[in-house]
C-alpha positions as CSV (number, residue, x, y, z in Angstrom):
1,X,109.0,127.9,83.2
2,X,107.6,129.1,86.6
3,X,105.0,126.6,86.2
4,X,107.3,123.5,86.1
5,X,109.1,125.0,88.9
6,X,106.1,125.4,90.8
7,X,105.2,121.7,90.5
8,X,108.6,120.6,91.6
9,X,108.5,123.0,94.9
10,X,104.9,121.3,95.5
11,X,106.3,117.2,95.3
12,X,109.6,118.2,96.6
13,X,109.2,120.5,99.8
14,X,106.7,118.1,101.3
15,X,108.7,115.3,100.7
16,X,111.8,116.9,101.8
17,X,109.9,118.1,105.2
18,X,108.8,114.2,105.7
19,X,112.3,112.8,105.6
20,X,113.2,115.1,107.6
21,X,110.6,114.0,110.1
22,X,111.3,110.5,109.6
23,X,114.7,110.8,110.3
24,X,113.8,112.4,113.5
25,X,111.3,109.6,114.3
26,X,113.4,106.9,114.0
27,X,116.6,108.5,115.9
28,X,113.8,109.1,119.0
29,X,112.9,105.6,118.4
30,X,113.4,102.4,120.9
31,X,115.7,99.8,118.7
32,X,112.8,97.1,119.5
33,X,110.1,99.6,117.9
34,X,111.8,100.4,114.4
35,X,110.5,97.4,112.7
36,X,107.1,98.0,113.2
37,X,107.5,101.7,112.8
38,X,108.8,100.6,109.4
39,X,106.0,98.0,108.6
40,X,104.0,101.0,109.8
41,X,105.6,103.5,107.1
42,X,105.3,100.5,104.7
43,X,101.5,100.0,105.1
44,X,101.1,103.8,105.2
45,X,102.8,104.0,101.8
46,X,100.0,101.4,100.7
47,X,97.7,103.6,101.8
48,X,94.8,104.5,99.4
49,X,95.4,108.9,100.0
50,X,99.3,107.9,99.1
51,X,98.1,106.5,96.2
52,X,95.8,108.8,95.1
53,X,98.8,111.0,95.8
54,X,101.2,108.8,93.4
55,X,98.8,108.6,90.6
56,X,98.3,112.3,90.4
57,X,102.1,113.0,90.5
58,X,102.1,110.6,87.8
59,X,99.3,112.5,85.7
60,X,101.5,115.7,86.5
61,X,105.0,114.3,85.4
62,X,103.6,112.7,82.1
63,X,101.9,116.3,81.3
64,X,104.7,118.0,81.9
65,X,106.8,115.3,79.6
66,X,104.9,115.8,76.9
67,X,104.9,119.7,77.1
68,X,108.7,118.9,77.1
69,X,109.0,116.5,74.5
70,X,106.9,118.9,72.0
71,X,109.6,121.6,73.2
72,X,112.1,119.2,72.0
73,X,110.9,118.4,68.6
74,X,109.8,122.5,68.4
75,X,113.3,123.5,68.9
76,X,115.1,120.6,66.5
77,X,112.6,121.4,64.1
78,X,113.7,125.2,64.4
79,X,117.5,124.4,64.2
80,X,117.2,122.5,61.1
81,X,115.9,125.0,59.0
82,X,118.3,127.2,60.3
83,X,120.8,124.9,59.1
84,X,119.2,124.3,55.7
85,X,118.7,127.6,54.9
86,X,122.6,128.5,56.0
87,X,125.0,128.6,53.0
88,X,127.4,125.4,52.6
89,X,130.3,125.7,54.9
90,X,132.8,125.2,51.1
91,X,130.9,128.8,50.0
92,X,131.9,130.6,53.3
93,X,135.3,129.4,53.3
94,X,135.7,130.7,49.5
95,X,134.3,134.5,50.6
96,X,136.3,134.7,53.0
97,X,140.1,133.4,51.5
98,X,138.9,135.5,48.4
99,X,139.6,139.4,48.8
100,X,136.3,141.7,47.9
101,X,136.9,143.3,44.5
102,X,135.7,146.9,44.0
C-alpha cells in the first residue's frame, strides 16, 4: 500500500537525483580526472554512512518481504477454500445441461 510506495519514493528519488548528478559530473569532467573521480565514487561507496545506508535498506526490503510473503500465503490460503468449498466442476455441468423441473 501507500506505505510500500512511500519506501520506494524514499530509496528511489535520491538515487535517481545522484545519477543524475553523476552523469553531469563526469560529462564536466577532464578525461585524465575520471579515474580517480571513479576510485573516488568507489571509496565513497565504501564509506561507513553508505553502509549504514545499505544495511538499513536491507532491514527495510526484508520487512517489507516478509509482509509480502505472509500476503502471499494469506491470499493462497483464501483461494483454496474457495475452491474446496466450490461444487465439483461434473455437478455444474449436470445443472446446467439438465432443464429445471417444476
Amino acid at each position: 500500500g501507500k506505505l510500500a510506495q512511500g519506501f520506494v519514493h524514499m530509496i528511489y528519488g535520491p538515487l535517481a537525483f545522484f545519477q543524475i548528478t553523476f552523469a553531469q559530473m563526469i560529462y564536466w569532467t577532464e578525461f585524465l580526472d575520471v579515474p580517480r573521480l571513479y576510485m573516488t565514487f568507489f571509496m565513497l561507496l565504501l564509506s561507513i554512512p553508505c553502509f549504514m545506508l545499505w544495511c538499513c535498506c536491507l532491514m527495510c526490503a526484508t520487512r517489507y518481504g516478509r509482509q509480502d510473503m505472509a500476503l502471499v500465503r494469506k491470499q493462497r490460503v483464501e483461494r483454496a477454500k474457495l475452491v474446496t468449498k466450490a461444487p465439483p466442476a461434473e455437478e455444474l455441468e449436470s445443472q446446467r445441461a439438465e432443464p429445471a423441473e417444476e
